[in-house]
HTML snippet that shows the backbone in 3Dmol.js (N, CA, C, O; Angstrom):
<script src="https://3Dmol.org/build/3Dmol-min.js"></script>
<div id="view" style="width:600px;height:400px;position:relative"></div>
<script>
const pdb = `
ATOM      1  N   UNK A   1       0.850  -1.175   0.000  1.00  0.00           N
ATOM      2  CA  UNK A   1       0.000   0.000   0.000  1.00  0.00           C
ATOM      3  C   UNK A   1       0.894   1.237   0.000  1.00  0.00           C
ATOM      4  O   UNK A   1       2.015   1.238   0.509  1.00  0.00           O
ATOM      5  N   UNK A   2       0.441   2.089  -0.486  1.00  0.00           N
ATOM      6  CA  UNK A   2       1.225   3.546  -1.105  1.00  0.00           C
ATOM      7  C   UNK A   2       1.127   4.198   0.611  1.00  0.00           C
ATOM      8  O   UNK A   2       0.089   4.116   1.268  1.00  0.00           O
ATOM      9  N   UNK A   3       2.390   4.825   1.130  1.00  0.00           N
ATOM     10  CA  UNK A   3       2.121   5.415   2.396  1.00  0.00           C
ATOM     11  C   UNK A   3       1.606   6.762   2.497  1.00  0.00           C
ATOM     12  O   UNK A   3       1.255   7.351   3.519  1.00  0.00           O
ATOM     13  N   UNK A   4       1.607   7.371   0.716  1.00  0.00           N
ATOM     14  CA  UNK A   4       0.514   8.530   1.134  1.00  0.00           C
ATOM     15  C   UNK A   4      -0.593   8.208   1.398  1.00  0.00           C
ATOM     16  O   UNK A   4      -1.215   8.924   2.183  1.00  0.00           O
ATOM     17  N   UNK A   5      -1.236   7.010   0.831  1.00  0.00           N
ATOM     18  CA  UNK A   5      -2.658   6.518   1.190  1.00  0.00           C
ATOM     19  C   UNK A   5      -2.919   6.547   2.393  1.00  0.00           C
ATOM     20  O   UNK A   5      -3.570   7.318   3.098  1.00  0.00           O
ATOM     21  N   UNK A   6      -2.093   5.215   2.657  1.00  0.00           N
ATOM     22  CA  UNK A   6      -1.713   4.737   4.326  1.00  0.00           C
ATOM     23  C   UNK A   6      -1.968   6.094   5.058  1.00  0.00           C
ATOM     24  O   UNK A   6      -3.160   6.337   5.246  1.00  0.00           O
ATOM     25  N   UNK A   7      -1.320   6.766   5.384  1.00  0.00           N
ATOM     26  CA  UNK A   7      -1.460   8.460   5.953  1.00  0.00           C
ATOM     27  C   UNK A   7      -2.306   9.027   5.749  1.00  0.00           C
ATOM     28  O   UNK A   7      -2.646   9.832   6.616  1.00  0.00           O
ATOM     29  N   UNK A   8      -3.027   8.936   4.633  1.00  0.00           N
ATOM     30  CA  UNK A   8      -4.106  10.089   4.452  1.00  0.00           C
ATOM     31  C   UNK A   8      -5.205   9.330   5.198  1.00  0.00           C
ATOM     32  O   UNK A   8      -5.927   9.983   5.952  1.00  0.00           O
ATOM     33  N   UNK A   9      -5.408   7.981   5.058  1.00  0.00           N
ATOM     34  CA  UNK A   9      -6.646   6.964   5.412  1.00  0.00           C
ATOM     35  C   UNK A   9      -6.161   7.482   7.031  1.00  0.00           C
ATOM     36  O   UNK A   9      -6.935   8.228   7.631  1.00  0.00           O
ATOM     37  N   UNK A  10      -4.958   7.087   7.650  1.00  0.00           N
ATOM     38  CA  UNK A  10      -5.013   7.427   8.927  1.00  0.00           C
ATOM     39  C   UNK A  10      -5.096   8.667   9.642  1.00  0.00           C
ATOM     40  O   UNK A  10      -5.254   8.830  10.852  1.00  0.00           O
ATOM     41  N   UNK A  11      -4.943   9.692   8.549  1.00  0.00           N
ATOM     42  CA  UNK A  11      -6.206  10.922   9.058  1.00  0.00           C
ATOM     43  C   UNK A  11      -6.527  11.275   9.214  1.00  0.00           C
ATOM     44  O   UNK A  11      -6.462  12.298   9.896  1.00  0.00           O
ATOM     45  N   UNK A  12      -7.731  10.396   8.364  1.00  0.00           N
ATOM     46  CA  UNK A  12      -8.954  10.482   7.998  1.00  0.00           C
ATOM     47  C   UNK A  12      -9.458   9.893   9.280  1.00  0.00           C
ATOM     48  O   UNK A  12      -9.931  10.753  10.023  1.00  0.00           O
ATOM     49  N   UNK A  13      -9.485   8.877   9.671  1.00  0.00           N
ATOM     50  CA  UNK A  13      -9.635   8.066  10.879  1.00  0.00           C
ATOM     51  C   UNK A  13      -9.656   8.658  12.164  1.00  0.00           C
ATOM     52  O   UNK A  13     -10.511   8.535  13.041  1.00  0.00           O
ATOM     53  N   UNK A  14      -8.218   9.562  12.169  1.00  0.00           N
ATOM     54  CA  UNK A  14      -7.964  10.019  13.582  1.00  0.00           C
ATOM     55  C   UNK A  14      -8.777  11.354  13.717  1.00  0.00           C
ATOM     56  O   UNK A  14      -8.850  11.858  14.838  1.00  0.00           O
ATOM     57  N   UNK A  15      -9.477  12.043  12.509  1.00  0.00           N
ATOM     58  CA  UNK A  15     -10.512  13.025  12.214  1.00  0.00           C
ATOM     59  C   UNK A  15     -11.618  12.709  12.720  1.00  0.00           C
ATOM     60  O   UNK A  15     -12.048  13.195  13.766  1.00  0.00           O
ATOM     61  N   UNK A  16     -12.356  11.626  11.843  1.00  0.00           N
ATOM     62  CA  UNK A  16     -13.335  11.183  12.569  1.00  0.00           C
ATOM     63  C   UNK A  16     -13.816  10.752  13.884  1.00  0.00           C
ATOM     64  O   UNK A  16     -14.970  10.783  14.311  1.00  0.00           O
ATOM     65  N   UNK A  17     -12.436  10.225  14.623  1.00  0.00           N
ATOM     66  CA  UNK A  17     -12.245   9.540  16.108  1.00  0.00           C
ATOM     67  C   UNK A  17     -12.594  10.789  16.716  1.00  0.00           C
ATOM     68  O   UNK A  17     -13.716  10.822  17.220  1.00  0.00           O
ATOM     69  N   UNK A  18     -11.770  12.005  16.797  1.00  0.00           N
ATOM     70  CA  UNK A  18     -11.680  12.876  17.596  1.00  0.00           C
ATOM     71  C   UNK A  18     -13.588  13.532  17.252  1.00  0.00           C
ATOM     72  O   UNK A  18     -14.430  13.420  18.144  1.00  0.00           O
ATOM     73  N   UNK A  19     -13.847  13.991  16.243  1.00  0.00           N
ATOM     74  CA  UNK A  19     -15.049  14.547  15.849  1.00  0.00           C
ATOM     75  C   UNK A  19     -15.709  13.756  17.449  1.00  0.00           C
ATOM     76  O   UNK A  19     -15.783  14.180  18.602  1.00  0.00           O
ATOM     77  N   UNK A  20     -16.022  12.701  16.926  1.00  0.00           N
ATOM     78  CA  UNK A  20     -16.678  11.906  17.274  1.00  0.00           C
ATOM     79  C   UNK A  20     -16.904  11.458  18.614  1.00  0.00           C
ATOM     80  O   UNK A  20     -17.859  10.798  19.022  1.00  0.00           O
ATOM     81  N   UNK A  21     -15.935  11.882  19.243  1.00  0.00           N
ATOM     82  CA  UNK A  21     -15.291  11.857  20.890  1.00  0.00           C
ATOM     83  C   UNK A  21     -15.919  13.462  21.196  1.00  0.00           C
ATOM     84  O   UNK A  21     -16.829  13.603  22.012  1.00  0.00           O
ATOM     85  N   UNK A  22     -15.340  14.628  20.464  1.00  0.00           N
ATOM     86  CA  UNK A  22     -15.888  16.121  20.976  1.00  0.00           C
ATOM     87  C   UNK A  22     -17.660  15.852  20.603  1.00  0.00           C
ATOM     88  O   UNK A  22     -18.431  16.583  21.225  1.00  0.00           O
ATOM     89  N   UNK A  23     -18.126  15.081  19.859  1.00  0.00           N
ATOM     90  CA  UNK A  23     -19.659  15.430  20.018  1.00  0.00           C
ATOM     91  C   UNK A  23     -20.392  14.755  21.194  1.00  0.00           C
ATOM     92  O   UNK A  23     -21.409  15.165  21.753  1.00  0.00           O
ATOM     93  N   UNK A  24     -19.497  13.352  21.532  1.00  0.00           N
ATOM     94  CA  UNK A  24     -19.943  12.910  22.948  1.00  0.00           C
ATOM     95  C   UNK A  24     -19.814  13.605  23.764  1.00  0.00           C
ATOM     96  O   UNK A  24     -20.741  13.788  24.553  1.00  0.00           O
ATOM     97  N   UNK A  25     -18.704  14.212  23.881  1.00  0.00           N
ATOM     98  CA  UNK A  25     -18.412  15.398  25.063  1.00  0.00           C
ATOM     99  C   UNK A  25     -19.303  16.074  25.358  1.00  0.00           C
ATOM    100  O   UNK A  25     -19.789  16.135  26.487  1.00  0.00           O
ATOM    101  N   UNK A  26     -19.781  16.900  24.059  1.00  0.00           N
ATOM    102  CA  UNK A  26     -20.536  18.316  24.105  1.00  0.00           C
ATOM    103  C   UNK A  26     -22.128  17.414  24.800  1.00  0.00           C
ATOM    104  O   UNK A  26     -22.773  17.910  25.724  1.00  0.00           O
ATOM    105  N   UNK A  27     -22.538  15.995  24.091  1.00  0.00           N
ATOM    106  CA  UNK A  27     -23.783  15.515  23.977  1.00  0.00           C
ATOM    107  C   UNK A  27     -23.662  15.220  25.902  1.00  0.00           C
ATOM    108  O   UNK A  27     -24.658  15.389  26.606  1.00  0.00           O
ATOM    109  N   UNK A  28     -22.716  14.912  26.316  1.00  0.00           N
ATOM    110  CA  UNK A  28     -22.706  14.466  27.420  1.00  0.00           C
ATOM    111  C   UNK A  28     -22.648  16.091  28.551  1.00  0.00           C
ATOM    112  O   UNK A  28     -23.185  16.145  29.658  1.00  0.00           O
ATOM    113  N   UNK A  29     -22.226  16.719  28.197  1.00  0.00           N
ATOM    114  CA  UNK A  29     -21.937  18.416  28.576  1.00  0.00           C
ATOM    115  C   UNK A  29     -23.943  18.868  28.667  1.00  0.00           C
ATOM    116  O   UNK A  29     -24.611  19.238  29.633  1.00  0.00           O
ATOM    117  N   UNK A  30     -24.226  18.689  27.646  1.00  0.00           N
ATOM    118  CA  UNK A  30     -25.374  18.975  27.145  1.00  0.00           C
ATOM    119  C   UNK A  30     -26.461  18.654  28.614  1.00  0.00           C
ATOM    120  O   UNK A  30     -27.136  19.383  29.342  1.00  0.00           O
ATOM    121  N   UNK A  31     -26.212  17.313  28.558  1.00  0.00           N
ATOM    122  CA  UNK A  31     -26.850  16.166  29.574  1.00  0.00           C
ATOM    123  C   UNK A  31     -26.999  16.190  30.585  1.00  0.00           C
ATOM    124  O   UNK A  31     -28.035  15.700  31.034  1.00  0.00           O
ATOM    125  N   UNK A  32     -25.766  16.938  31.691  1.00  0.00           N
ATOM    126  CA  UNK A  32     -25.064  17.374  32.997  1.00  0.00           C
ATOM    127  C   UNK A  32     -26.339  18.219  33.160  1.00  0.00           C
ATOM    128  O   UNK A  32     -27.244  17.974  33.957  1.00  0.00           O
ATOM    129  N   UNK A  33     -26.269  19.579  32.017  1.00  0.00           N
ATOM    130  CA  UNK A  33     -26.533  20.455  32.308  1.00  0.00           C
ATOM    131  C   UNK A  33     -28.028  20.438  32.318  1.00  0.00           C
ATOM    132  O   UNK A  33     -28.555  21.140  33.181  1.00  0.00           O
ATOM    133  N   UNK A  34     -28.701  19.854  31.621  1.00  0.00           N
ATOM    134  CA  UNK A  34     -30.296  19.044  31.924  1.00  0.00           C
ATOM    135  C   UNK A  34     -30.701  18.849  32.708  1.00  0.00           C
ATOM    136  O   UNK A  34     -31.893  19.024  32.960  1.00  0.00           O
ATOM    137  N   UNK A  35     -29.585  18.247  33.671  1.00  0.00           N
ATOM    138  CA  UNK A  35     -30.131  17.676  35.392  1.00  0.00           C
ATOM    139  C   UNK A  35     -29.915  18.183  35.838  1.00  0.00           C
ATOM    140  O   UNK A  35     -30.734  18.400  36.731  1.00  0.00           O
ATOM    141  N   UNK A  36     -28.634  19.038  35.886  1.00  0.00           N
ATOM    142  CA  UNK A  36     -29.063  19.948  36.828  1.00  0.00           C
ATOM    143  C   UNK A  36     -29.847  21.017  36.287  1.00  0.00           C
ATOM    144  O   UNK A  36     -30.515  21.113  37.317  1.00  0.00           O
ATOM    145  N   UNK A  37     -30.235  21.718  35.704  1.00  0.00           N
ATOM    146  CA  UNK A  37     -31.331  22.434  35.419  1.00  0.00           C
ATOM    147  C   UNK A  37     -32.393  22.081  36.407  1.00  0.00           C
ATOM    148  O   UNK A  37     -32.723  22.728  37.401  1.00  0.00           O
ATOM    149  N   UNK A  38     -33.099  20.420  35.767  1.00  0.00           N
ATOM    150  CA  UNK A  38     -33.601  20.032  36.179  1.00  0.00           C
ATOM    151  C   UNK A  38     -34.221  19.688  38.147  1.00  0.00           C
ATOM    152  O   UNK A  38     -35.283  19.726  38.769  1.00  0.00           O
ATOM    153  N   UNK A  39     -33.030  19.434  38.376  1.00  0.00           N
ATOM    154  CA  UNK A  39     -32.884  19.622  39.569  1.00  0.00           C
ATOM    155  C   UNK A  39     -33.042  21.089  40.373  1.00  0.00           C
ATOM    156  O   UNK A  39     -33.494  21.133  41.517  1.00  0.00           O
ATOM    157  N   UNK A  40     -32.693  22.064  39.772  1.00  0.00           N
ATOM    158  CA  UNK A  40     -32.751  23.672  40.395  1.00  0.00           C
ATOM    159  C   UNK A  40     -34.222  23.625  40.156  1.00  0.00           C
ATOM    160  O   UNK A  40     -34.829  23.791  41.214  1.00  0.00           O
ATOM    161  N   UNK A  41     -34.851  23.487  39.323  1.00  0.00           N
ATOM    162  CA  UNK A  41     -36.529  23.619  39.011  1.00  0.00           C
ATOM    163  C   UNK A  41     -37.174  22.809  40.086  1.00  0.00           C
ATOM    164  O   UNK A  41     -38.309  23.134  40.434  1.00  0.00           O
ATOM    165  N   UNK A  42     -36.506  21.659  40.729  1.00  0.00           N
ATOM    166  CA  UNK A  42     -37.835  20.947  41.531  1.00  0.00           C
ATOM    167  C   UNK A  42     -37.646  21.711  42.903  1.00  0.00           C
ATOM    168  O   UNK A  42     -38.539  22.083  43.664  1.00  0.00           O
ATOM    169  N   UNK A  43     -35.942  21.895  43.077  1.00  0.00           N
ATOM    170  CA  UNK A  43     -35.989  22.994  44.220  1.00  0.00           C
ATOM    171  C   UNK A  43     -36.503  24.117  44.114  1.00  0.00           C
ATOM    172  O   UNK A  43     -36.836  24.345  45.277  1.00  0.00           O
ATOM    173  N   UNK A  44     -36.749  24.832  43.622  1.00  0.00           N
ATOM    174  CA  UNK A  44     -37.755  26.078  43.249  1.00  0.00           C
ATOM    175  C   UNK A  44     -39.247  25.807  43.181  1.00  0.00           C
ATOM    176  O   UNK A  44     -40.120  26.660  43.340  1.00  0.00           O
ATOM    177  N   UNK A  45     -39.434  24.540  42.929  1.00  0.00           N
ATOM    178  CA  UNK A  45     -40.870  24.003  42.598  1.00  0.00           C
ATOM    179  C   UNK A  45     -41.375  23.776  44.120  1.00  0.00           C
ATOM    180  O   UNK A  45     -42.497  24.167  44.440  1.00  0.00           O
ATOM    181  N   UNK A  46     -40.557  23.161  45.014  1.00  0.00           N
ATOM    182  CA  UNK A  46     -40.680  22.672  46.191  1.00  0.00           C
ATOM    183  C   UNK A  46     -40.659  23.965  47.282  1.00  0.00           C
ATOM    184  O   UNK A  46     -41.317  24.017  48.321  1.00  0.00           O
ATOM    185  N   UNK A  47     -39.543  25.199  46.669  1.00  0.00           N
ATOM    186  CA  UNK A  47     -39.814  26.393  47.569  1.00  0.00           C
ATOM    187  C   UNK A  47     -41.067  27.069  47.240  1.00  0.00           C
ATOM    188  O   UNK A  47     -41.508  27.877  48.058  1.00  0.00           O
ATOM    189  N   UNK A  48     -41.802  26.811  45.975  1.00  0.00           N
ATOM    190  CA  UNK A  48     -42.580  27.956  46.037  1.00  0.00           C
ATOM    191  C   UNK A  48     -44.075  26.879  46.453  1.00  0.00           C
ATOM    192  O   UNK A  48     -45.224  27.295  46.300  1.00  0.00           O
ATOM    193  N   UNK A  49     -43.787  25.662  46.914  1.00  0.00           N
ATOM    194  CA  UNK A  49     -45.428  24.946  47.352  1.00  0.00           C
ATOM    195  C   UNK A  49     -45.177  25.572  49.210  1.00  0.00           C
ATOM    196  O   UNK A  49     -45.980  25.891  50.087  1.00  0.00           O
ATOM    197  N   UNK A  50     -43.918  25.524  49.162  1.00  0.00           N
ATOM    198  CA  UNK A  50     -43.550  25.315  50.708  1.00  0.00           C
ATOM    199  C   UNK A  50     -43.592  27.017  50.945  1.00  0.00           C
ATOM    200  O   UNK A  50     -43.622  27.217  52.160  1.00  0.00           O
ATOM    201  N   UNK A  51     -43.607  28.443  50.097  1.00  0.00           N
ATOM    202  CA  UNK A  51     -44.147  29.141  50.218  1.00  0.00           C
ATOM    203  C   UNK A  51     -45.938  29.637  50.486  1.00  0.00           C
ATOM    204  O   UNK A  51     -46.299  30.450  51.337  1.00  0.00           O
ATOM    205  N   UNK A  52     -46.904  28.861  49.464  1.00  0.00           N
ATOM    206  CA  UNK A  52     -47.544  28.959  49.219  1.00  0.00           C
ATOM    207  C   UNK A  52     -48.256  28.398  50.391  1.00  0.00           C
ATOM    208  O   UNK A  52     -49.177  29.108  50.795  1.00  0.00           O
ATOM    209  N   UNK A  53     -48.022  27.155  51.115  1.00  0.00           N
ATOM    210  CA  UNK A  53     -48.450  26.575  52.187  1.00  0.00           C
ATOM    211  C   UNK A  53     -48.503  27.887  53.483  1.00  0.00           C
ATOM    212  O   UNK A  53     -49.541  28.306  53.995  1.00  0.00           O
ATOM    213  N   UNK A  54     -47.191  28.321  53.785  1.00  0.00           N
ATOM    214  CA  UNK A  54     -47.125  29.737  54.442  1.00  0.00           C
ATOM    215  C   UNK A  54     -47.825  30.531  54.448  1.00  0.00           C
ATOM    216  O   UNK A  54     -48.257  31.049  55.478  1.00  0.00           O
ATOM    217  N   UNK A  55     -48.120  30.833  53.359  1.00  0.00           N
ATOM    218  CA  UNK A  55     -48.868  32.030  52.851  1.00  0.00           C
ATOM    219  C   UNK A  55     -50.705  31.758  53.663  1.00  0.00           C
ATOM    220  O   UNK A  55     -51.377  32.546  54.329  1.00  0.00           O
ATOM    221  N   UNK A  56     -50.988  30.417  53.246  1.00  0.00           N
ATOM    222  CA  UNK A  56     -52.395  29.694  53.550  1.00  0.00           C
ATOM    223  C   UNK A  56     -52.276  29.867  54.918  1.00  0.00           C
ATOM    224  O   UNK A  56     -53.297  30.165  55.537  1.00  0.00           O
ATOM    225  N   UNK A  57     -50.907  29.698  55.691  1.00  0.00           N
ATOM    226  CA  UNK A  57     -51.583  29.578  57.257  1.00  0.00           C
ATOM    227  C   UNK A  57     -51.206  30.625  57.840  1.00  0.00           C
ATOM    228  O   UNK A  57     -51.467  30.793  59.031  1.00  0.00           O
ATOM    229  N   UNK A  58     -50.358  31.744  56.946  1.00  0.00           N
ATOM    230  CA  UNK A  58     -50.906  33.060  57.326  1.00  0.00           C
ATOM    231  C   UNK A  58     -52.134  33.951  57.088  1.00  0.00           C
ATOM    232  O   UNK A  58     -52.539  34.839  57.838  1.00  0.00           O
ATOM    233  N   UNK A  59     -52.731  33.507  55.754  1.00  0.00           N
ATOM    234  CA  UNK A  59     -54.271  34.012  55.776  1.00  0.00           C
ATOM    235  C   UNK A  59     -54.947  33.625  57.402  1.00  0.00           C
ATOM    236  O   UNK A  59     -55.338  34.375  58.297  1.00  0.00           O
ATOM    237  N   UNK A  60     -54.884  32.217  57.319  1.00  0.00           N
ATOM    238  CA  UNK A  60     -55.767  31.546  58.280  1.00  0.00           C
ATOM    239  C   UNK A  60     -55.914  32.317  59.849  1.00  0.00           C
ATOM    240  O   UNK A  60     -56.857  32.644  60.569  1.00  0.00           O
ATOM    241  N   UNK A  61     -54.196  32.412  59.933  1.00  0.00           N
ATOM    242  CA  UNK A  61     -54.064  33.127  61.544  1.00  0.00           C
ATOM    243  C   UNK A  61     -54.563  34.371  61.497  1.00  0.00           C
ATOM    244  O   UNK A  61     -55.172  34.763  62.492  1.00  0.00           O
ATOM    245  N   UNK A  62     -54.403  35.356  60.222  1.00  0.00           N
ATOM    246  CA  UNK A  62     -54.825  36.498  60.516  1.00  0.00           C
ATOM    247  C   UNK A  62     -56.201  36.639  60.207  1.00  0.00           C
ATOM    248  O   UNK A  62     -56.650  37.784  60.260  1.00  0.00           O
ATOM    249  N   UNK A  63     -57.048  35.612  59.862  1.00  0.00           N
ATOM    250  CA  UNK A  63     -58.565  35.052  60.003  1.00  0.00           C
ATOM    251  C   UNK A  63     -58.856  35.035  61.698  1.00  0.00           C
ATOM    252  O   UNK A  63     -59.628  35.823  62.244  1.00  0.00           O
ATOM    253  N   UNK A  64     -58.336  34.326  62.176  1.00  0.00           N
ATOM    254  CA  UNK A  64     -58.360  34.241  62.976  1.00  0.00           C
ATOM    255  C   UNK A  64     -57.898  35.369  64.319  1.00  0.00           C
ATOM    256  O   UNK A  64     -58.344  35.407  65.466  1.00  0.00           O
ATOM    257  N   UNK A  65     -57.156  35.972  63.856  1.00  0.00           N
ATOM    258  CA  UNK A  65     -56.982  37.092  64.745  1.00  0.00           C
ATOM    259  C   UNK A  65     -58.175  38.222  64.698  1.00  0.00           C
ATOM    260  O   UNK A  65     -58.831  38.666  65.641  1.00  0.00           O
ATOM    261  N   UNK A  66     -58.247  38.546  63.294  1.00  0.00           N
ATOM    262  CA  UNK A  66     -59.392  39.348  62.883  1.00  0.00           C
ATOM    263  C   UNK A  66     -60.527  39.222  63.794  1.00  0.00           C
ATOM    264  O   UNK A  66     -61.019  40.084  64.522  1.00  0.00           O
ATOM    265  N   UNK A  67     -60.869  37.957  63.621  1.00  0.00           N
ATOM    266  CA  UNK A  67     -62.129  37.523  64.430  1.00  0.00           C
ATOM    267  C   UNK A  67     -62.295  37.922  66.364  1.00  0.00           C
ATOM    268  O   UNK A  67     -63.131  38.422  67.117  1.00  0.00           O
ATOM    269  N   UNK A  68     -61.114  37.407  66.431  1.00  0.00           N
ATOM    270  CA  UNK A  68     -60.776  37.346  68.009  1.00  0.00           C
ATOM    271  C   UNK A  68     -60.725  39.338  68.338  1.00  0.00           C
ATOM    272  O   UNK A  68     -61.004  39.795  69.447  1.00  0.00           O
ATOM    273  N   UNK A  69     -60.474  39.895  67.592  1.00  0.00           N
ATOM    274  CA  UNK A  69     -60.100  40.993  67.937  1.00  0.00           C
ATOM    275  C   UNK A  69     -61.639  41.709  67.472  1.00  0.00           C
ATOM    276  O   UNK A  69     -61.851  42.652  68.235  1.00  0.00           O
ATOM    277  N   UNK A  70     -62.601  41.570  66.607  1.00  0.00           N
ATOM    278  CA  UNK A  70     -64.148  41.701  66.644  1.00  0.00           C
ATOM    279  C   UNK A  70     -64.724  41.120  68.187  1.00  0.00           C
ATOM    280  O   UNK A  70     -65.456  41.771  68.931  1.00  0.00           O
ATOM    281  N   UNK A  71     -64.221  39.791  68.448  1.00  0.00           N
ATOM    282  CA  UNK A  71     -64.929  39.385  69.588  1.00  0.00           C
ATOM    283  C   UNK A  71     -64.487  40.415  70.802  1.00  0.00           C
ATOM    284  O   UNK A  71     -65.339  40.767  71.617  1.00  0.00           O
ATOM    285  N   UNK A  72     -63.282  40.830  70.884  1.00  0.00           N
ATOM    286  CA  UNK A  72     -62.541  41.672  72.016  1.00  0.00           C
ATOM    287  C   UNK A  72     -63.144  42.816  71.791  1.00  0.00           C
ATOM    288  O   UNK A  72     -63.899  43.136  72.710  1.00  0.00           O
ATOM    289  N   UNK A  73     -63.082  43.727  70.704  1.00  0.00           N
ATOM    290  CA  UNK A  73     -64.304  45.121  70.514  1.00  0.00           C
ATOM    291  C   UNK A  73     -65.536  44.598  71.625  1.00  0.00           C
ATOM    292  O   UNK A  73     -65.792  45.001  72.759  1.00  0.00           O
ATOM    293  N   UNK A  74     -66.130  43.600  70.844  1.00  0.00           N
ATOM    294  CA  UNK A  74     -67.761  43.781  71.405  1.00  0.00           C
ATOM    295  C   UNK A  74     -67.520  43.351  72.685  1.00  0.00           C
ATOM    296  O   UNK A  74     -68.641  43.259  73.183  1.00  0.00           O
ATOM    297  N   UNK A  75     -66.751  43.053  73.459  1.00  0.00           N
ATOM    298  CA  UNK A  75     -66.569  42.294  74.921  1.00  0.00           C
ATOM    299  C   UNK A  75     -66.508  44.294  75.460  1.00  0.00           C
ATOM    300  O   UNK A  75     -67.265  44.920  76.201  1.00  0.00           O
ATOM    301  N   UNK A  76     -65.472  44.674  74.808  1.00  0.00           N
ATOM    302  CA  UNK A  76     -64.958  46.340  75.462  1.00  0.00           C
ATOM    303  C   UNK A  76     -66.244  47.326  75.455  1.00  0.00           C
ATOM    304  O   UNK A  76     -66.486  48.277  76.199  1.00  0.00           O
ATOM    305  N   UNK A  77     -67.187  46.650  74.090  1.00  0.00           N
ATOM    306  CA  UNK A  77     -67.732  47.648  73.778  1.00  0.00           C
ATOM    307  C   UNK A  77     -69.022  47.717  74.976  1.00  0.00           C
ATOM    308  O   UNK A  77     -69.580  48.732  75.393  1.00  0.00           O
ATOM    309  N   UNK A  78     -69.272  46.312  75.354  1.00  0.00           N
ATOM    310  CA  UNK A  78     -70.589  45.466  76.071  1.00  0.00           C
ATOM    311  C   UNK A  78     -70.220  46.346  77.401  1.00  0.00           C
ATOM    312  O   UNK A  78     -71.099  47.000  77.962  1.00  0.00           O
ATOM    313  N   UNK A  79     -68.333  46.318  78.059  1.00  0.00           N
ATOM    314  CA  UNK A  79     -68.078  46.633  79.677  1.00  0.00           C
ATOM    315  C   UNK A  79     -67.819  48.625  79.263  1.00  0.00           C
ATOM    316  O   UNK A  79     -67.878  49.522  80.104  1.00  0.00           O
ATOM    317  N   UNK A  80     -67.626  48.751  78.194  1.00  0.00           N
ATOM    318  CA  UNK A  80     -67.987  50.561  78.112  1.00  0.00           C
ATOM    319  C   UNK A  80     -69.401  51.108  78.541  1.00  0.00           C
ATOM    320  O   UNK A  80     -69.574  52.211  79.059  1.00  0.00           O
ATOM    321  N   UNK A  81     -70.285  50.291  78.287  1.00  0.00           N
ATOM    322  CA  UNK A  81     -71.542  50.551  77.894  1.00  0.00           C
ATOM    323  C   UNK A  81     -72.274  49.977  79.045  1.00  0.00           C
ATOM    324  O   UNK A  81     -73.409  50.434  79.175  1.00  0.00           O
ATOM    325  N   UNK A  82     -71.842  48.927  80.070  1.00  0.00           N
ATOM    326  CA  UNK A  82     -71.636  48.953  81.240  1.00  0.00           C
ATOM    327  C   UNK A  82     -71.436  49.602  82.416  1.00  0.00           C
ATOM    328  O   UNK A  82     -72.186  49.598  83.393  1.00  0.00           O
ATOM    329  N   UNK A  83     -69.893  50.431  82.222  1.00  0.00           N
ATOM    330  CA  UNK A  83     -69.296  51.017  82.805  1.00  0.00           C
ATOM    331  C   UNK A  83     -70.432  52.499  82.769  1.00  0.00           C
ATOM    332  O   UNK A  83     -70.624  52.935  83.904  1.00  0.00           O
ATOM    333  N   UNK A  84     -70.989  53.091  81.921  1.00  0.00           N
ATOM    334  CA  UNK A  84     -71.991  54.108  81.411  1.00  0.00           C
ATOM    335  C   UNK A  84     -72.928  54.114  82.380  1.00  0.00           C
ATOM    336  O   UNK A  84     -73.233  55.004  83.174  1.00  0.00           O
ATOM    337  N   UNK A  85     -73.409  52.880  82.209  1.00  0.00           N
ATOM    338  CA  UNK A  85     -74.982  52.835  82.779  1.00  0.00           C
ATOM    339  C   UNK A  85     -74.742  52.838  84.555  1.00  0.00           C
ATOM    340  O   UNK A  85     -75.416  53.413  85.410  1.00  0.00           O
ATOM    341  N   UNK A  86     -73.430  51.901  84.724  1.00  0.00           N
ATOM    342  CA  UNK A  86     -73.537  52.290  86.363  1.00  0.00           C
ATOM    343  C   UNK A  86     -72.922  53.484  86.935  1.00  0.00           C
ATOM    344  O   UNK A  86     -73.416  53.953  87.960  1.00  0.00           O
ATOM    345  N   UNK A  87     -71.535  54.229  86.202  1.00  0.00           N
ATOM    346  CA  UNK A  87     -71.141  55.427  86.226  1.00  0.00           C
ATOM    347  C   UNK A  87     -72.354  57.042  86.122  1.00  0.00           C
ATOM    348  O   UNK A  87     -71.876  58.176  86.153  1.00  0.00           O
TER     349      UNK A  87
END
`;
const viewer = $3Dmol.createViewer("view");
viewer.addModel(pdb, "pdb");
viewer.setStyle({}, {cartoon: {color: "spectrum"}});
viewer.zoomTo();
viewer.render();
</script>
């Protein structure tokens, strides 16, 4: 076999090898970066339920305060109006 052949065929070969190795790289680079993506999204997904839960049982308490503090008026308002009639 002619060794310019020989040489050129080998390359050709060692062209393709390498190509072929940098597109796994990049495909595998690519891949990393998927999961973790992936992964930052469920943590964000998970902060904003674990926000949202917060949020619900702060409505709730300040439901609840609201109320308690209507009941405390009319208790003040009942011993003002009390305080009136025997004053």
């Amino acid at each position: 076999m002619n060794p310019e052949v020989w040489g050129m065929n080998f390359a050709l070969v060692m062209f393709a090898l390498i190509t072929v190795l940098i597109a796994v790289v990049v495909w595998q680079g690519f891949a990393i970066w998927r999961a973790r993506a992936s992964a930052r999204e469920e943590a964000y997904r998970k902060l904003a339920e674990q926000s949202t839960a917060a949020q619900r049982r702060t409505a709730e308490e300040q439901q609840t305060i609201s109320e308690d503090l209507g009941d405390l008026r009319t208790q003040v308002a009942a011993i003002e109006k009390l305080l009136r009639d025997v004053g």
